[in-house]
C-alpha positions as CSV (number, residue, x, y, z in Angstrom):
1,X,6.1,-42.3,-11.0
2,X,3.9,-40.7,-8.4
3,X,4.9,-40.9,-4.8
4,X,2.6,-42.1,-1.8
5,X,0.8,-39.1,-0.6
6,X,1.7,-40.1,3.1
7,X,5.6,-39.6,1.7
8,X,4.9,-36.6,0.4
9,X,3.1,-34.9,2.6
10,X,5.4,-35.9,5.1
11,X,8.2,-34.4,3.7
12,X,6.9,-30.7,3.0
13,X,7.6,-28.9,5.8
14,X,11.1,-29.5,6.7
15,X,12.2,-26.0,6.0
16,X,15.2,-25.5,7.3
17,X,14.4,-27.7,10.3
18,X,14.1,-31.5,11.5
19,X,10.6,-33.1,11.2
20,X,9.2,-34.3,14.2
21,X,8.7,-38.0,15.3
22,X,5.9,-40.3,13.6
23,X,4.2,-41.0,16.6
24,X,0.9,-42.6,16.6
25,X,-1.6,-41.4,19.1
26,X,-5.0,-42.7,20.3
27,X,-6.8,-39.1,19.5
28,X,-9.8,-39.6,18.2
29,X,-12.8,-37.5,18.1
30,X,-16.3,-38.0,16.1
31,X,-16.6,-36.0,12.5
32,X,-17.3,-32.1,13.7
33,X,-20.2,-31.4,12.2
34,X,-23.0,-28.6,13.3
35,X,-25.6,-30.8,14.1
36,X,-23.8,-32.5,16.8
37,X,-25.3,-33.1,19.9
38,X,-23.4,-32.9,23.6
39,X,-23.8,-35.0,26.9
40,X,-23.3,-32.1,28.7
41,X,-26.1,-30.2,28.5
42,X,-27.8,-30.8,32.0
43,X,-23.8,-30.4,33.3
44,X,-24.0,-27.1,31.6
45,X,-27.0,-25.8,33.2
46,X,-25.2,-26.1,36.9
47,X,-21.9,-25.5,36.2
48,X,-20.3,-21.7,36.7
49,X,-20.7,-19.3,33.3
50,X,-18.0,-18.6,32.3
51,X,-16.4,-16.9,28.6
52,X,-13.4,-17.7,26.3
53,X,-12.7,-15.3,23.9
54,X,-11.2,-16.3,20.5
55,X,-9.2,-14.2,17.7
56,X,-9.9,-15.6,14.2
57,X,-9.3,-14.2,11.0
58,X,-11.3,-16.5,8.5
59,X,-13.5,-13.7,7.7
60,X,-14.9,-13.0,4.0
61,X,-16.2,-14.8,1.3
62,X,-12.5,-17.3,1.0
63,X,-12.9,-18.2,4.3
64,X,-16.3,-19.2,4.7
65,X,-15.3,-22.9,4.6
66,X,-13.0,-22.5,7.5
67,X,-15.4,-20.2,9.4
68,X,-18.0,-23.0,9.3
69,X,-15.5,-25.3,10.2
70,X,-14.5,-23.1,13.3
71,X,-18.2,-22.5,14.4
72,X,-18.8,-26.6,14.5
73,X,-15.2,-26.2,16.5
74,X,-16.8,-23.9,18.6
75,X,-20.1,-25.8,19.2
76,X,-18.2,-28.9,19.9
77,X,-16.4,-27.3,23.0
78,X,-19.3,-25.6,24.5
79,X,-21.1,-28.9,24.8
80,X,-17.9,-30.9,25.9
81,X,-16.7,-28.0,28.6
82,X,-19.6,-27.0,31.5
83,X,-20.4,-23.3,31.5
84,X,-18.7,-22.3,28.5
85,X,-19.4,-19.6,26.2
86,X,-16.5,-19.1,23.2
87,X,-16.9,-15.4,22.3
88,X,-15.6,-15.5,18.4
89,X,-13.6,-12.4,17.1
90,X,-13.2,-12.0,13.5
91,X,-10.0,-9.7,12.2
92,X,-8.6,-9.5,9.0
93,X,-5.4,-11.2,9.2
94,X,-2.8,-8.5,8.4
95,X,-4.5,-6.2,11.2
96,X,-4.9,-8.7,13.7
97,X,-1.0,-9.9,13.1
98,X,0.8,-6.2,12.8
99,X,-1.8,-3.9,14.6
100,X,-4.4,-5.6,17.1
101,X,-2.5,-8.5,18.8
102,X,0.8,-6.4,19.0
103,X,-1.0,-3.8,21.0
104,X,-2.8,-6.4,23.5
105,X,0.7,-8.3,24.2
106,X,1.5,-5.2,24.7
107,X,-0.8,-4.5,27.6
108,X,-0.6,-7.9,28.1
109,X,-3.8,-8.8,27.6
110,X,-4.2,-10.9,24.5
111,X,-7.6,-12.9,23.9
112,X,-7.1,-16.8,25.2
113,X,-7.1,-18.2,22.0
114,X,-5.4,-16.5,19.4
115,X,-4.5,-16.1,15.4
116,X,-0.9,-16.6,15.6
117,X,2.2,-16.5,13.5
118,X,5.1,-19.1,14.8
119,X,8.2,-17.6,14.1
120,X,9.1,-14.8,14.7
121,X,6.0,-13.7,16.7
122,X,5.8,-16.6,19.2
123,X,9.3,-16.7,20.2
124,X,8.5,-12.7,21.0
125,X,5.7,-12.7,23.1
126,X,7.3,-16.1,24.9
127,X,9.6,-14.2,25.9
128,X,8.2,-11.7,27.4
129,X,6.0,-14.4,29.1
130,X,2.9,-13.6,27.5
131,X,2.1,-17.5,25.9
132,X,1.2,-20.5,27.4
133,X,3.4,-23.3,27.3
134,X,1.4,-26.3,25.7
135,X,3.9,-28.9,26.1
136,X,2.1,-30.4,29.2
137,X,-1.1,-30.7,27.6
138,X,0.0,-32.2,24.2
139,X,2.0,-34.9,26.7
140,X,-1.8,-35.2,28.2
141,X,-3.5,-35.4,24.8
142,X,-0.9,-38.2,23.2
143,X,-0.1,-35.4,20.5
144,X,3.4,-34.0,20.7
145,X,4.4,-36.7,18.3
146,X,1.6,-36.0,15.8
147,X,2.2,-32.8,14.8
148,X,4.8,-32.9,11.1
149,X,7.3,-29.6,12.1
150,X,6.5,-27.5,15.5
151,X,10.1,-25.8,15.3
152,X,8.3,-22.2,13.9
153,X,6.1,-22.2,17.9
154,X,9.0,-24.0,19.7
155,X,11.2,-21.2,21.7
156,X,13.9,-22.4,24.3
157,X,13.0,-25.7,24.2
158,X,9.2,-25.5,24.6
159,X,5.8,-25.3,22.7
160,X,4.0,-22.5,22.6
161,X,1.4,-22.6,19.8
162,X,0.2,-24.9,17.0
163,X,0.1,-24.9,13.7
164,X,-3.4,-25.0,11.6
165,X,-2.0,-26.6,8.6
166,X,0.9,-26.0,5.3
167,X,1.2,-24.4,2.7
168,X,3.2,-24.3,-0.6
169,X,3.4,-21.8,-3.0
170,X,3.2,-21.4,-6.9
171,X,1.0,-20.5,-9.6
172,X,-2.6,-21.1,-10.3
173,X,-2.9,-21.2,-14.0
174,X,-6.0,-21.3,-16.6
175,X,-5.5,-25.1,-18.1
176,X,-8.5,-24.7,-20.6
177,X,-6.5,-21.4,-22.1
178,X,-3.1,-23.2,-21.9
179,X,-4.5,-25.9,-23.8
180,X,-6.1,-23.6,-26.7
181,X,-3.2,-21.6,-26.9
182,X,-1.2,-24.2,-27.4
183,X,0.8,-23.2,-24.5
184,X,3.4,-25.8,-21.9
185,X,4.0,-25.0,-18.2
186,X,7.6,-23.2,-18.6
187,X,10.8,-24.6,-17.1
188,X,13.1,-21.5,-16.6
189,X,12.4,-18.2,-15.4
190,X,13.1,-16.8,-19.3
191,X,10.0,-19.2,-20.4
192,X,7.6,-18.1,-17.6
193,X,8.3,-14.8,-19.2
194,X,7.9,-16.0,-22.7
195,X,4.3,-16.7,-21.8
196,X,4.1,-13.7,-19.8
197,X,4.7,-11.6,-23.1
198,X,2.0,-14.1,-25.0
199,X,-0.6,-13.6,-22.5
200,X,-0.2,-9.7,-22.9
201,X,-0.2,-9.7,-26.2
202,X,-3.5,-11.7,-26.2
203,X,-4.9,-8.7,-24.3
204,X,-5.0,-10.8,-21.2
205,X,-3.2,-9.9,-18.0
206,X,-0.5,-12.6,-17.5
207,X,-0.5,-12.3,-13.4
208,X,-3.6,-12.0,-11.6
209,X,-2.3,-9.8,-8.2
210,X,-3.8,-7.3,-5.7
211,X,-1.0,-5.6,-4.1
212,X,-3.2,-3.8,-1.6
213,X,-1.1,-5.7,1.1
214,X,2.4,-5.3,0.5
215,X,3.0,-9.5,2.0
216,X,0.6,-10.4,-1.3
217,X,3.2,-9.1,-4.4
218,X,6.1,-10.3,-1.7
219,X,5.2,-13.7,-2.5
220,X,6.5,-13.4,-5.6
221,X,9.8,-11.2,-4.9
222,X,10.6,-13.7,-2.4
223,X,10.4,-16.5,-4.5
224,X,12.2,-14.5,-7.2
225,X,15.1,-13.5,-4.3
226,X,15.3,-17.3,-3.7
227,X,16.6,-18.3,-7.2
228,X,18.7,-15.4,-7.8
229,X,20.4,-15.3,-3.8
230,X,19.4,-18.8,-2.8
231,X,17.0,-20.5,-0.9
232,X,19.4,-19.8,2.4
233,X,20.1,-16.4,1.8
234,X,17.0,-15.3,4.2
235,X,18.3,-16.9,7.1
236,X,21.3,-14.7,6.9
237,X,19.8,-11.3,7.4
238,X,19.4,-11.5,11.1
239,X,23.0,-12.9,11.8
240,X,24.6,-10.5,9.3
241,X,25.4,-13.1,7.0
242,X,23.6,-11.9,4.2
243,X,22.8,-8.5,3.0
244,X,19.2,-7.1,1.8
245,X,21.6,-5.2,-0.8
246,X,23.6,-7.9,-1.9
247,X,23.8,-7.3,-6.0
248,X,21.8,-10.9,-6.5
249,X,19.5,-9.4,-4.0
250,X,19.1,-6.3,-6.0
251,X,18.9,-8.5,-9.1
252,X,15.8,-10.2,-7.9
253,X,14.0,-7.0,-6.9
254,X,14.6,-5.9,-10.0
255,X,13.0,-8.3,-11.9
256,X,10.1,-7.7,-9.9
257,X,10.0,-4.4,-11.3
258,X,10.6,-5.0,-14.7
259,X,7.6,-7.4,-14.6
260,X,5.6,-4.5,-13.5
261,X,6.8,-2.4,-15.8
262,X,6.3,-4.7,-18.9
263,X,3.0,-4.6,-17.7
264,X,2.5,-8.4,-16.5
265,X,0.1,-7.3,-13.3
266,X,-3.0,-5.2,-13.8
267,X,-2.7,-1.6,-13.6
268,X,-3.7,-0.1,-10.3
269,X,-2.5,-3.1,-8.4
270,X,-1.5,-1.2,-5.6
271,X,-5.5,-0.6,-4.8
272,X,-6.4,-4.3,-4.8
273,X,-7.1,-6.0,-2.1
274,X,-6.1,-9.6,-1.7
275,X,-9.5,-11.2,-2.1
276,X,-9.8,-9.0,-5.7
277,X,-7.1,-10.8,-7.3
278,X,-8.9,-14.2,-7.4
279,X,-11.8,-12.5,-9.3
280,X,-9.0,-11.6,-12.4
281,X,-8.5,-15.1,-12.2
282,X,-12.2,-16.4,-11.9
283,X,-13.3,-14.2,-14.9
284,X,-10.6,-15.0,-17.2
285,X,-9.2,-11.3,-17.1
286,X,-6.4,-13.1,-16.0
287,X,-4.7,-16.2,-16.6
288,X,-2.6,-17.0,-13.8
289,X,-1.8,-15.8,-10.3
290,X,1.2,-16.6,-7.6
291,X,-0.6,-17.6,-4.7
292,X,-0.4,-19.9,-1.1
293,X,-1.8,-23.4,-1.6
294,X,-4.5,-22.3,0.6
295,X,-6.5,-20.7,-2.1
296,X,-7.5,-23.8,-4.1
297,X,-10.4,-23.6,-2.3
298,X,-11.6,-21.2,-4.2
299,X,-11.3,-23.0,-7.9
300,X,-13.1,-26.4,-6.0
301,X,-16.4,-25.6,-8.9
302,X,-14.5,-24.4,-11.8
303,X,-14.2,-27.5,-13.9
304,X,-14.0,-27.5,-17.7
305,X,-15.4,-29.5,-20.2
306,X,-13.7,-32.6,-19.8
307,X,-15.1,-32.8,-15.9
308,X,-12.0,-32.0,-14.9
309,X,-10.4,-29.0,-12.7
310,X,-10.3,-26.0,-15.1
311,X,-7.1,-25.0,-13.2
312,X,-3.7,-26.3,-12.5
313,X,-0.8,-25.2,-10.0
314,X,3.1,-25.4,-10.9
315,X,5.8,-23.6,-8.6
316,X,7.8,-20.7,-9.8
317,X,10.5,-22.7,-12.1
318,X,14.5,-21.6,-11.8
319,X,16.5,-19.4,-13.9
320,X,18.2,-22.4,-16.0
321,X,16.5,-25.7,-16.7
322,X,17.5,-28.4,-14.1
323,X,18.5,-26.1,-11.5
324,X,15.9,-27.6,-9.4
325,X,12.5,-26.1,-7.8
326,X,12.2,-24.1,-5.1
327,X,9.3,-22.9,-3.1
328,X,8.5,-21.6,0.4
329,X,6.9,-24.9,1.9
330,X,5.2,-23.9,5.5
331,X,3.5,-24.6,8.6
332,X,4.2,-21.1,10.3
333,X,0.1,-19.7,11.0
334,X,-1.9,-21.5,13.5
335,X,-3.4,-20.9,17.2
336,X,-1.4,-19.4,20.5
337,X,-3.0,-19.3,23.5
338,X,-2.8,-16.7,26.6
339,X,-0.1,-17.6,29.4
340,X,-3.4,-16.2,31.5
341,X,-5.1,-19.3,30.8
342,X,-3.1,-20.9,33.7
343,X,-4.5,-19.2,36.2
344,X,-7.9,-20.0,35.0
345,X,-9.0,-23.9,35.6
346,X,-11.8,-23.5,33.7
347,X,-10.3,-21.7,30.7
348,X,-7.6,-24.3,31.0
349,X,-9.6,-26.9,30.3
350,X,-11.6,-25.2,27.8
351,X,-8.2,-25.1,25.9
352,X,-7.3,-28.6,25.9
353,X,-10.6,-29.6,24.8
354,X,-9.9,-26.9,21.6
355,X,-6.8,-27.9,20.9
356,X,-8.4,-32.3,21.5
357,X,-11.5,-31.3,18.9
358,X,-9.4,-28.7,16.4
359,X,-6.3,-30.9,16.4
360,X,-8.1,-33.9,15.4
361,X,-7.7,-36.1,12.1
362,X,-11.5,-35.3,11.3
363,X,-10.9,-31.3,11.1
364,X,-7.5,-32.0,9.7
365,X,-9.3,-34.2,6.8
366,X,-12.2,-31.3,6.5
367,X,-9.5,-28.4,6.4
368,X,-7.5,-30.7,2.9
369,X,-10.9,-31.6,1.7
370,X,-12.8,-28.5,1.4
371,X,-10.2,-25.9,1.3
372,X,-7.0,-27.7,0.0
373,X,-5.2,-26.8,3.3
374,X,-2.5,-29.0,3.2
375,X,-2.0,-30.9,7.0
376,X,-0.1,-30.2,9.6
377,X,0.0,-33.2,11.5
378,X,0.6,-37.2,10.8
379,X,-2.4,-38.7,8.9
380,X,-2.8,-42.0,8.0
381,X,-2.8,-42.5,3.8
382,X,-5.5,-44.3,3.4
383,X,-7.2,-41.3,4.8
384,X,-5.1,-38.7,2.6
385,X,-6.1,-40.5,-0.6
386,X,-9.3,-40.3,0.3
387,X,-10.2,-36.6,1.1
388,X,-7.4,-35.6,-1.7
389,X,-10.3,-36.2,-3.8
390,X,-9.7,-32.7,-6.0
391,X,-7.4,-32.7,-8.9
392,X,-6.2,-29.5,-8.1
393,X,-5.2,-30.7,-4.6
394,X,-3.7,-33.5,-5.8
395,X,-1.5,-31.5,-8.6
396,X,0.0,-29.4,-6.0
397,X,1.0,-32.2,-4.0
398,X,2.6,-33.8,-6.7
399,X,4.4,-30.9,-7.4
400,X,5.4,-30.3,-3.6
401,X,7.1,-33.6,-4.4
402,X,9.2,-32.1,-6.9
403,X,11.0,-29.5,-4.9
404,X,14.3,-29.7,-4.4
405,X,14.6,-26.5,-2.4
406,X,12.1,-25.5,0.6
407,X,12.4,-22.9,2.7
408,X,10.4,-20.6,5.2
409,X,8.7,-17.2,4.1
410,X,10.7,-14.4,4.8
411,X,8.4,-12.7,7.7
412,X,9.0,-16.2,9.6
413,X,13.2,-15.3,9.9
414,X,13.7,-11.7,10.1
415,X,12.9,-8.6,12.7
416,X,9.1,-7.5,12.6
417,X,10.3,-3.8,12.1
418,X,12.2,-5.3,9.0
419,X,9.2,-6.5,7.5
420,X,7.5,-3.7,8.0
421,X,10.0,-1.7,6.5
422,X,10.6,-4.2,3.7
423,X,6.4,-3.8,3.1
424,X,6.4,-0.6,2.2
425,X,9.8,-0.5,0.3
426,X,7.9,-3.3,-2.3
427,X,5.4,-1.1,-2.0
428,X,7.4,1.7,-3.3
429,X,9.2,0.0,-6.1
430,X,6.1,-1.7,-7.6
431,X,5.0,2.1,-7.7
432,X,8.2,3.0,-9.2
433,X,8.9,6.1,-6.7
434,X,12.5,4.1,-5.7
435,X,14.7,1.9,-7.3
436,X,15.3,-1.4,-5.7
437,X,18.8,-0.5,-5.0
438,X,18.0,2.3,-2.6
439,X,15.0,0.2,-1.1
440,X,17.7,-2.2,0.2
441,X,20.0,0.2,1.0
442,X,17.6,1.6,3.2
443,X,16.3,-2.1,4.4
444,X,19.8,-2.7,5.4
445,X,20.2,-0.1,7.4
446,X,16.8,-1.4,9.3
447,X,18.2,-4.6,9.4
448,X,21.4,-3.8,10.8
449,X,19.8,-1.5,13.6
450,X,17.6,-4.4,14.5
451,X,20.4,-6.6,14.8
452,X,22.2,-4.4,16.7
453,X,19.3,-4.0,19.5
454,X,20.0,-7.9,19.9
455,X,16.3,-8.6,18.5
């Protein structure tokens, strides 16, 4: 029997981690929209210029949605706030996260508003002193309580960041081709692979993938790892309880590799970009693809003859039948904000009016409605049932419901030096230059070092 959304969706993020309190606040802002019209205008003409620059990283075709979404945002502010100009800067995501921001923490100058990642990154650059703490102003704006898991952008006790939304993930699949080929979503790891082989054979490509960016094709080893280790297992690296070589560890890489080998991703995968893998799935070269929630979005037109959504979503399933589902289930990406800020009155209060107008129910609603981003914060059901509207969406709620295992993606709990390193050992093994036994050999040794340094 299907479960209230407000349950559900209450539920999903508790990775490893208490959910927050179900407070109720008095937030309330109108519908953004980018026709909106400010009181503030004549305010704006006296009051002292001034600029607030912001790191995105919905650029490209995907994120157009959530670009819009960001520019109302945007519009929103700089009528609300006097003298206001929000300077948007648009990086692609891996750049912005391992390059770019890196680089201006380490000068310490990072914009005022920035694409973040909560754990690990946060707890970094608070302690260096870099963030702002935005306890104070959530106190202020009623919304401490809102908010369903803040423990990824909490560090020694305080907030430092927010998330955008969650995110589960699984695979997209090709329900019109599942249904003419007579073919059942599996439930074991051996029947996933049963329909692996019948795909191929059908001169399809089983698993739509771009592996241009070695944290795409992790995805998949991580969920793989997670069966064959357990869904703790990642937690353990950075204590030294568990070991990247461990032989269930080694197991689970292995498979990856044998799935490329038996030819279940496109060939040339390593020269695909993220965005490119979608297209395998959109022109029916492929017929399914592991992916984050967040791309339903991008199926919201393909419906089949019936009406209905032409694709559905189901997680990874175990190695034996009733084992239970697992899944990483998230709320890790969102907004930081500059420690700098502070100092600034102005930019101050240019950042609680973001995080009032962003962190509203309205763009909340928007963000599950027209891009399937699952919420981060409290929302009343009525409200979720409503703007759930897509059957997609709604399938991968349902099956968020069904996991029995959650747990964070591995990039959220270990050294950022060991997920570089662990980038381009996948990288290496999906190329078939190294065997996944002397990847986590050498991963270990990473790990260990990083451990060592107290990091």
């Amino acid at each position: 029997m299907r479960k209230s959304l407000i349950m559900m969706l209450s539920l999903i993020f508790v990775a490893g981690a208490l959910v927050a309190g179900c407070g109720k606040s008095s937030n309330s802002v109108e519908p953004v929209n980018t026709g909106a019209n400010g009181g503030n205008a004549q305010q704006n003409s006296k009051a002292e210029p001034f600029e607030l620059k912001m790191r995105h990283i919905e650029i490209g075709e995907p994120n157009k949605n959530r670009l819009a979404r960001l520019e109302a945002v945007k519009k929103r502010i700089e009528e609300q706030v006097p003298g206001l100009t929000i300077k948007l800067d648009g990086v692609d995501s891996e750049v912005n996260r391992k390059d770019k921001l890196r680089s201006e923490m380490a000068a310490g100058n990072p914009p005022d508003i920035f694409d973040a990642f909560g754990s690990p990154d946060i707890g970094v650059y608070a302690k260096e002193g870099l963030v702002l703490d935005i306890g104070p102003i959530l106190d202020e704006l009623n919304l401490r309580d809102r908010f369903i898991n803040l423990d990824p952008w909490t560090y020694d006790g305080k907030i430092y960041g927010l998330p955008k939304g969650g995110s589960i993930e699984g695979y997209f699949y090709n329900k019109e081709y599942f249904a003419a080929k007579g073919l059942e979503v599996p439930k074991t790891l051996a029947e996933l692979e049963a329909l692996a082989e019948k795909v191929k054979a059908d001169g399809k490509v089983p698993f739509a993938q771009g592996s241009k960016d070695a944290w795409v094709p992790l995805m998949t080893t991580n969920n793989l790892w997670a069966y064959y280790a357990g869904a703790d297992f990642t937690a353990g690296f950075k204590t030294g309880e568990s070991k990247w070589n461990d032989p269930k560890m080694v197991e689970a890489v292995s498979k990856h590799q044998e799935w490329v080998k038996k030819g279940y991703f496109k060939k040339g995968e390593l020269g695909i970009d993220y965005n490119s893998q979608r297209n395998q799935l959109l022109t029916d070269e492929a017929v399914m693809m592991y992916d984050g929630s967040w791309a339903s979005s991008v199926f919201n037109d393909e419906v089949g003859a019936d009406g209905k959504s032409k694709f559905g979503f189901f997680v990874m399933p175990p190695l034996n039948e009733g084992d239970g589902f697992s899944s990483m289930v998230d709320s890790n990406n969102g907004y930081g904000f500059s420690a700098k800020v502070a100092e600034d009155p102005q930019k101050l209060e240019a950042v609680k009016t973001f995080i009032k107008v962003f962190y509203s129910d309205e763009v909340q609603l928007q963000s599950l409605k027209e891009d399937g981003l699952l919420p981060s914060m409290i929302l009343n059901e009525e409200d979720l049932e409503a703007n759930a509207a897509n059957d997609l969406v709604k399938e991968i709620i349902l099956r968020m419901n069904e996991l029995e295992y959650k747990w964070p993606a591995f990039d959220a709990l270990v050294q950022a030096e060991v997920n570089t390193e662990l980038s381009s050992g996948i990288h290496r093994v999906i190329e078939g230059v190294q065997d996944p036994q002397a990847m986590l050999d050498a991963l270990q040794k990473v790990q260990d070092e990083a451990n060592a340094a107290g990091q």
